[in-house]
KOLKOLNU-496797 format. One record per residue (C-alpha): y, z, x; residue in three letters. Coordinates in steps of 0.1 Angstrom, whole numbers, padded with zeros to 4 digits, always signed. Example, Ala and Ser with C-alpha at 12.3 -4.5 7.8 and 13.67 -1.06 7.14 Angstrom:
<atoms>
-0045+0078+0123ALA;-0011+0071+0137SER;
</atoms>
This chain:
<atoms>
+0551+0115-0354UNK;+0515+0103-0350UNK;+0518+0123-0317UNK;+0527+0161-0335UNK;+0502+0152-0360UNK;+0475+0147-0335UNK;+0488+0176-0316UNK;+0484+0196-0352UNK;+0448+0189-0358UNK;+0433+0189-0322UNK;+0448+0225-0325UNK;+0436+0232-0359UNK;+0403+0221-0349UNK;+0403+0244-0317UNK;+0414+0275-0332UNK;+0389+0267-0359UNK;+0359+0263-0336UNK;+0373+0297-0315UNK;+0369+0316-0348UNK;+0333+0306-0361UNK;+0328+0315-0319UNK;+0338+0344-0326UNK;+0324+0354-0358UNK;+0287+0337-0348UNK;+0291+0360-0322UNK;+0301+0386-0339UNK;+0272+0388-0365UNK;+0244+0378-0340UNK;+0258+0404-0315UNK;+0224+0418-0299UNK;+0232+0455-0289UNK;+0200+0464-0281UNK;+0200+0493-0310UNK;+0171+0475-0330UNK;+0149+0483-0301UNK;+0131+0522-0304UNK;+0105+0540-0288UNK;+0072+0541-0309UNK;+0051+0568-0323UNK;+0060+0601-0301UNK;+0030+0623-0302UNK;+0038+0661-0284UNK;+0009+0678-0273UNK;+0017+0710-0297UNK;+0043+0713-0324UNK;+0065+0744-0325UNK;+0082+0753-0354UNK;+0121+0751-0349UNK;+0128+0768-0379UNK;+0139+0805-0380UNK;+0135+0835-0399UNK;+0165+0856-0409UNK;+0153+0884-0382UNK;+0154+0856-0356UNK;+0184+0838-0369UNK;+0202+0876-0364UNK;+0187+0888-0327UNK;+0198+0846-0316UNK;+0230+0851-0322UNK;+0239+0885-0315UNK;+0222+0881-0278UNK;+0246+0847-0281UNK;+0277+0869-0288UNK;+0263+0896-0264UNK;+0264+0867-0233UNK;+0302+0857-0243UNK;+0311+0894-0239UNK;+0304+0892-0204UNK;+0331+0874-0183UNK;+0314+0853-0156UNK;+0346+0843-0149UNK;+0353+0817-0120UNK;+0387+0806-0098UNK;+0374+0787-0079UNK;+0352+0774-0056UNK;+0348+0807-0033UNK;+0359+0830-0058UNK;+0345+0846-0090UNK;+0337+0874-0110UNK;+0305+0883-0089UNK;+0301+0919-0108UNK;+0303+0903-0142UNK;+0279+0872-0127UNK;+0254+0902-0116UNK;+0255+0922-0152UNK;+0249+0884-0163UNK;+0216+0883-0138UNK;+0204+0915-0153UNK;+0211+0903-0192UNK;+0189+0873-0197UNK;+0161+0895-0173UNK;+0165+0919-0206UNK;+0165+0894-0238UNK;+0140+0872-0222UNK;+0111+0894-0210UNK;+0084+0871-0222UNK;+0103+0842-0199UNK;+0103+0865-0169UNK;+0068+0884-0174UNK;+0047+0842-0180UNK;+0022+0837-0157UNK;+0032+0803-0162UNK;+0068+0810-0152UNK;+0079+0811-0113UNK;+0117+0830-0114UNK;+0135+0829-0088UNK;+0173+0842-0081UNK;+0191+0820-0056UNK;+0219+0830-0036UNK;+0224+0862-0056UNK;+0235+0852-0083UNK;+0217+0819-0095UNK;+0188+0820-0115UNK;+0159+0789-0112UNK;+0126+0790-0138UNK;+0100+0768-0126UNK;+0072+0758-0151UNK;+0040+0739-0139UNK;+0026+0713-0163UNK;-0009+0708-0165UNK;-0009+0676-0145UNK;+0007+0681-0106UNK;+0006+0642-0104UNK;+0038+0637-0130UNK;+0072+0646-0119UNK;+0095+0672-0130UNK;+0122+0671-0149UNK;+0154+0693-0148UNK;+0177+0712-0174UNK;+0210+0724-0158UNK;+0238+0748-0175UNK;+0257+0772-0158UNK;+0271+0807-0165UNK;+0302+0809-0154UNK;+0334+0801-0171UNK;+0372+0794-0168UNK;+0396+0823-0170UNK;+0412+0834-0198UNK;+0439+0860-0219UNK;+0442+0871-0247UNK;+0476+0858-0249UNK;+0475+0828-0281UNK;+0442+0835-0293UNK;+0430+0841-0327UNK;+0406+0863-0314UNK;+0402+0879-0279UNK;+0387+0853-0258UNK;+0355+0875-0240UNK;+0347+0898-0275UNK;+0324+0869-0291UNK;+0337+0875-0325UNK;+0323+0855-0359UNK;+0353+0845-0374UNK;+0346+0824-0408UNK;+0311+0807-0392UNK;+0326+0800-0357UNK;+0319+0822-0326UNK;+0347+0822-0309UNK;+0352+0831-0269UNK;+0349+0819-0237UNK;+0315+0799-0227UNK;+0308+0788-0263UNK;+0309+0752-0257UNK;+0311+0754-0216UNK;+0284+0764-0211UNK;+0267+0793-0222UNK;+0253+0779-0254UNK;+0230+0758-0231UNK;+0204+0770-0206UNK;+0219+0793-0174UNK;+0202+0783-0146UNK;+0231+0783-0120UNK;+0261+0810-0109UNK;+0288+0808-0080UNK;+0285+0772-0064UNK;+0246+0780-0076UNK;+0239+0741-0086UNK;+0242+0731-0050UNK;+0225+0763-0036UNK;+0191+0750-0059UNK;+0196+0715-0049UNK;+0192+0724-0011UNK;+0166+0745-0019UNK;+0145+0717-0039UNK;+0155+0695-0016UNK;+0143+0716+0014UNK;+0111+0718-0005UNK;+0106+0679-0010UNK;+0112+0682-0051UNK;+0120+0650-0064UNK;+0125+0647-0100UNK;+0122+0622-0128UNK;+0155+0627-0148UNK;+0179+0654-0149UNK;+0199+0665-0180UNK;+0233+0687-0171UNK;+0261+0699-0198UNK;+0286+0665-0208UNK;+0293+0639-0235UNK;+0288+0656-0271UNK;+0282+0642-0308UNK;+0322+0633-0320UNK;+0333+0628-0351UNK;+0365+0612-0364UNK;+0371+0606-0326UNK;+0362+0572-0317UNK;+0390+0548-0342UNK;+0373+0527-0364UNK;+0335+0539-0362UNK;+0325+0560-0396UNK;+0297+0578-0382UNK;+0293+0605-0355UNK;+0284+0595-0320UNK;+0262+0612-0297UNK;+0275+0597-0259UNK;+0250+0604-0231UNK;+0269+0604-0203UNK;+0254+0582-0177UNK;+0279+0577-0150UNK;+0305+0607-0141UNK;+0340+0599-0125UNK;+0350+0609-0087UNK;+0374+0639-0082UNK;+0402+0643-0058UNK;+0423+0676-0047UNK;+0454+0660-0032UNK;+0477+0681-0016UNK;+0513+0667-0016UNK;+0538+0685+0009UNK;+0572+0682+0023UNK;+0589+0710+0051UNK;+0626+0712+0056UNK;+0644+0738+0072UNK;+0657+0772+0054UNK;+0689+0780+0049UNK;+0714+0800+0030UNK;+0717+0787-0004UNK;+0756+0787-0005UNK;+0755+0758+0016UNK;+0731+0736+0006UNK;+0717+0701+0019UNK;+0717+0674-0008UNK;+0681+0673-0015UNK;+0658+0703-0007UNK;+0618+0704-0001UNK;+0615+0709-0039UNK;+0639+0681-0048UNK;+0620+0655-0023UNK;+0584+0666-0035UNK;+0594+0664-0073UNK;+0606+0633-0073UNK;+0574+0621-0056UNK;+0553+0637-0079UNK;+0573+0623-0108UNK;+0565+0584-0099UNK;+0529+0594-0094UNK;+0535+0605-0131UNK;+0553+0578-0139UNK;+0530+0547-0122UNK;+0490+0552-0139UNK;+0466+0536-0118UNK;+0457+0500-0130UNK;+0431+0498-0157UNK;+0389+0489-0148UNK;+0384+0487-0183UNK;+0352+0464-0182UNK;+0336+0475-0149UNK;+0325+0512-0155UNK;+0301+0527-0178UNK;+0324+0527-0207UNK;+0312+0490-0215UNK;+0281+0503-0222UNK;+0292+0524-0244UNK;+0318+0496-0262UNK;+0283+0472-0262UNK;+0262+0498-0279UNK;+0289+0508-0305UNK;+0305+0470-0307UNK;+0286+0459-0345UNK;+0295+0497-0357UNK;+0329+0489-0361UNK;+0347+0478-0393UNK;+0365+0449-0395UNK;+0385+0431-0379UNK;+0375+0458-0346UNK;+0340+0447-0349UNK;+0350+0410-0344UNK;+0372+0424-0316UNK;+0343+0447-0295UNK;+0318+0418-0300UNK;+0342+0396-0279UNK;+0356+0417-0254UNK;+0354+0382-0232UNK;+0381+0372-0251UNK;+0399+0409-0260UNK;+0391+0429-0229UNK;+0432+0432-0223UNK;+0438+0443-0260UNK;+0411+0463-0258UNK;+0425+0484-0231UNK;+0456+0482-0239UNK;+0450+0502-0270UNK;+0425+0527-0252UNK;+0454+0536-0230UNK;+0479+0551-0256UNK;+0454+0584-0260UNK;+0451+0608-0231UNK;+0411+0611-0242UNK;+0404+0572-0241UNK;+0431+0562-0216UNK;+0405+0589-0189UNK;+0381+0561-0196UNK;+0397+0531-0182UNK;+0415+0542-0154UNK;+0419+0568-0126UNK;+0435+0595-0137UNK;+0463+0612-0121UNK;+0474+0651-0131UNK;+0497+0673-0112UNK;+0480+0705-0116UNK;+0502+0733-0094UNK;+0535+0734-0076UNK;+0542+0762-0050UNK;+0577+0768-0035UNK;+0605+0792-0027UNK;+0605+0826-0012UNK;+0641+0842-0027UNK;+0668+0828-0051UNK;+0693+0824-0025UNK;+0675+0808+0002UNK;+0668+0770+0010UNK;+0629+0770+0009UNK;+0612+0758+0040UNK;+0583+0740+0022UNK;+0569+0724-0013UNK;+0532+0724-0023UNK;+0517+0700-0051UNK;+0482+0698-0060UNK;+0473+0670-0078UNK;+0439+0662-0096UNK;+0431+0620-0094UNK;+0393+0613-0115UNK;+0383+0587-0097UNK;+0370+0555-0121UNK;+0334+0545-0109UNK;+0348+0508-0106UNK;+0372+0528-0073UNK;+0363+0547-0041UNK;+0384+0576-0031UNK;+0396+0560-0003UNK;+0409+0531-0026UNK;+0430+0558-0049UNK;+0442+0573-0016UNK;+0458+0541-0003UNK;+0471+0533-0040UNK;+0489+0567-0039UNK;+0502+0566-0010UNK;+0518+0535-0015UNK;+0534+0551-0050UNK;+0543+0577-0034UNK;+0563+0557-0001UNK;+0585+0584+0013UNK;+0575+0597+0049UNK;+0583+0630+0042UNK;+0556+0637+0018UNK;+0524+0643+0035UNK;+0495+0633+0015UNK;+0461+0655+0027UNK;+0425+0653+0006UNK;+0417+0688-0004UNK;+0386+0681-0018UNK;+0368+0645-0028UNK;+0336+0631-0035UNK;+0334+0593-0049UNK;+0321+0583-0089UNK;+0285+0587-0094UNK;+0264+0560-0098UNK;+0251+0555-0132UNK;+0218+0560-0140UNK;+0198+0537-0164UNK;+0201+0540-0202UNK;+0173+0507-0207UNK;+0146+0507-0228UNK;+0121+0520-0204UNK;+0145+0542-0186UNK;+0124+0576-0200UNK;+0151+0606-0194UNK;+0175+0582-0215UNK;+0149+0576-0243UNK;+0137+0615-0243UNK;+0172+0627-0246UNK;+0181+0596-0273UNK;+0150+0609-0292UNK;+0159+0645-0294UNK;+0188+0640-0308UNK;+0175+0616-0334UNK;+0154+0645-0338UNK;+0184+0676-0350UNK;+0211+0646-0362UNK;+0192+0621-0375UNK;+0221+0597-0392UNK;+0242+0601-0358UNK;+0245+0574-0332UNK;+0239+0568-0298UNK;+0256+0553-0267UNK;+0254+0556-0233UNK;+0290+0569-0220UNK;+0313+0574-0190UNK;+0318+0613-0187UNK;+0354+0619-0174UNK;+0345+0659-0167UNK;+0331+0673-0136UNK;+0299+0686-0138UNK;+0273+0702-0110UNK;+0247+0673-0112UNK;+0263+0659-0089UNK;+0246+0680-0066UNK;+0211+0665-0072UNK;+0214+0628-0063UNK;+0193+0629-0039UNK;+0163+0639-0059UNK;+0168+0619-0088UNK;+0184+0585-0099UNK;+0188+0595-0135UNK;+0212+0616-0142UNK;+0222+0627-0181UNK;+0250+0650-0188UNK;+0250+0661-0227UNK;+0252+0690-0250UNK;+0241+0686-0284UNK;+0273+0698-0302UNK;+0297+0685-0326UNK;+0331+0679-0316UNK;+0359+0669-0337UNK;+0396+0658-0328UNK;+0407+0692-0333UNK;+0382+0708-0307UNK;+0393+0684-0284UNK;+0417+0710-0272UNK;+0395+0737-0271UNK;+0379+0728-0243UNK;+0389+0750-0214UNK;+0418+0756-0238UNK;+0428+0782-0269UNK;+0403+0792-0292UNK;+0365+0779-0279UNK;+0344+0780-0301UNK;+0311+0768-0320UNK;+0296+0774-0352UNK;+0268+0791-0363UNK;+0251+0765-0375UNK;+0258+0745-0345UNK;+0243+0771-0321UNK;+0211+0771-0338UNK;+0214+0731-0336UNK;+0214+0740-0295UNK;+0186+0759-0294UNK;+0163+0735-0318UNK;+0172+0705-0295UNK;+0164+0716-0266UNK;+0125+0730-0280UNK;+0125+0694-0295UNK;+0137+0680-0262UNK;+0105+0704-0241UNK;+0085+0689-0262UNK;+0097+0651-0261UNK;+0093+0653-0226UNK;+0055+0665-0228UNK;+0045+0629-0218UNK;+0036+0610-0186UNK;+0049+0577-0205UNK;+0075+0566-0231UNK;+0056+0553-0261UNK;+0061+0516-0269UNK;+0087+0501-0291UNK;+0094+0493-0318UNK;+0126+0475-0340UNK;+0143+0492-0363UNK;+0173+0479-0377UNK;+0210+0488-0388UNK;+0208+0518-0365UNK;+0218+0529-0326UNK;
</atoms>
């Protein structure tokens, strides 16, 4: 008896101690939020506000952009007409862009556009904004609105490019971002941070955090193509074999379906973001982010029952297309399945290939790499890390009760291209996105507000003028806020 009661209070006394761990822990968690860059100073103010005259011609050459379809396939294939009429637009509503002194425009490749500014000190390094102008198909076939006619439907404008990526600057067409890159490069550019389209300010996204959250996306998963194919003979379908090309291939397809990749919750830039964002939790979650020692399992065990955060813990795997047949009554000779794998930055893509493979463990699937390049390596989101800062500022700046995390973006975006003139990489656009826009994206009905255009446009004149600086300012604490 005197043994259970020992056994009793040695455990009462060690689950005891693990709590006030935990809740010590908990309320002395040092996120690094408190910590701000000082005074900032710009050279010269400009006024961000806008008359209604402005507000009207800012919109309407907005809408005027959507209406053209710089549609893109793929790679090697694209609306090249549409991406010309694009060319000649912005030379029309921007003459005072293309006619500066103080502005060198170049076109690139035909149909990329690159605006060089010179600062008044040579010694600093530049720094890059990249957007591009082309877009994903689309029909008019479930819309509310035709999806190239930029129409203002109850304060939205809805159409193609209205979050991806017109409503940022275009500076890029037809494979255009790595066209400019080899030409900077050729050149001996090297630049001090480079901001691309990305993570966005969401709302009523992230469980259990009451405020919106601006993620800067400092790391960006890999991408793999993967071709999956089978060939059997043909034949007459009156006589069939008991499994054809299609059957073989599907079922292949369906365990990679079937079998996700393990998790790397812990080892990618999503802890960053979980760090940053760990005391903004309510209870009992903020006790739970604080330790993530203790609850890293739990953690991403819960992360992995939504398609939006499972993307941020693990490779990915989506079958994508599925080619096959010739006529109804004939045995096809051959299957075709592309499958799209984002690679976690904790994995290489020769790591995913081998893990696939070994899913997949029937000889007659070949597995081929269409296309591939590995995660990108993240770039630093410290205190002195001065893109980070600038971009953290600015959107202090236009969203001032909003916070701020670093963040793993699980797109694919053309910064990609510019590694080897910059180690910091950012990939945001200042726009609010809720859990119903989630589906928007490269989806039905893209769209943005009015109210959040004009948000676009003021942070990136903030953000110009942020970046008027050879230095970050010092810092100062500042508490209860990101």
């Amino acid at each position: 008896m005197n043994q259970v009661v020992r056994a009793v209070y040695w455990g009462a006394l060690a689950m005891t101690c693990l709590v006030a761990v935990l809740l010590v822990r908990t309320y002395t968690f040092d996120d690094g939020s408190h910590l701000f860059a000082g005074s900032w100073e710009p050279g010269v103010q400009i006024d961000v506000s806008f008359s209604d005259q402005e507000r009207r011609v800012l919109l309407e050459e907005f809408k005027d952009a959507i209406r053209i379809p710089t549609v893109s396939f793929s790679q090697t294939k694209a609306n090249t007409t549409a991406l010309q009429e694009f060319g000649d637009y912005i030379r029309k509503v921007f003459p005072a862009v293309h006619s500066s002194h103080l502005v060198h425009y170049e076109v690139i490749e035909k149909y990329s556009h690159l605006f060089t500014i010179s600062g008044s000190n040579r010694a600093l390094q530049p720094y890059m904004l990249l957007a591009h102008l082309d877009v994903v198909p689309a029909t008019d076939e479930d819309w509310d609105v035709p999806p190239f006619s930029g129409e203002e439907v109850n304060g939205f404008i809805y159409g193609r490019g209205t979050v991806d990526d017109k409503h940022c600057l275009m500076i890029q067409g037809l494979v255009g971002a790595k066209n400019i890159a080899s030409t900077l490069q050729a050149r001996g550019v090297s630049l001090s941070f480079l901001l691309d389209e990305g993570m966005m300010i969401f709302e009523d996204v992230i469980s259990g955090i009451k405020k919106p959250t601006a993620l800067i996306g400092t790391s960006e998963k890999g991408y793999i193509a993967l071709a999956l194919s089978v060939k059997t003979k043909p034949g007459h379908s009156s006589f069939p074999p008991p499994v054809t090309c299609i059957g073989i291939l599907a079922e292949a397809v369906s365990r990679l379906e079937r079998t996700p990749l393990p998790s790397m919750f812990g080892r990618g830039a999503e802890l960053g973001t979980f760090e940053h964002l760990a005391t903004q939790f309510s209870f009992p979650l903020n006790v739970v982010m604080t330790n993530l020692w203790l609850f890293s399992s739990l953690v991403s065990r819960i992360l992995e029952r939504k398609p939006a955060t499972n993307a941020l813990i693990r490779t990915t795997t989506a079958l994508t297309m599925f080619e096959s047949g010739i006529k109804t009554n004939v045995l096809p000779p051959s299957a075709k399945a592309i499958v799209n794998l984002r690679v976690h930055p904790a994995q290489t893509v020769k790591e995913v290939l081998h893990l696939v493979q070994s899913i997949v463990a029937d000889e007659r699937v070949k597995v081929e790499i269409e296309d591939a390049y590995n995660p990108i390596p993240s770039s630093s989101y410290s205190t002195d890390a001065f893109g980070f800062q600038t971009v953290k500022k600015t959107i202090k700046d236009i969203f001032p009760d909003v916070l701020v995390a670093p963040g793993l973006f699980i797109g694919a975006s053309d910064s990609k291209h510019f590694q080897n003139l910059t180690k910091d990489i950012y990939r945001f656009a200042p726009v609010l996105f809720k859990p119903e826009d989630l589906s928007r994206f490269h989806g039905l009905n893209e769209r943005i507000s009015i109210t959040g255009y004009e948000d676009v446009v003021k942070f990136y004149i903030h953000l110009i003028q942020n970046a008027d600086a050879d230095k970050l300012p010092g810092l100062h604490k500042q508490s209860h806020e990101l």
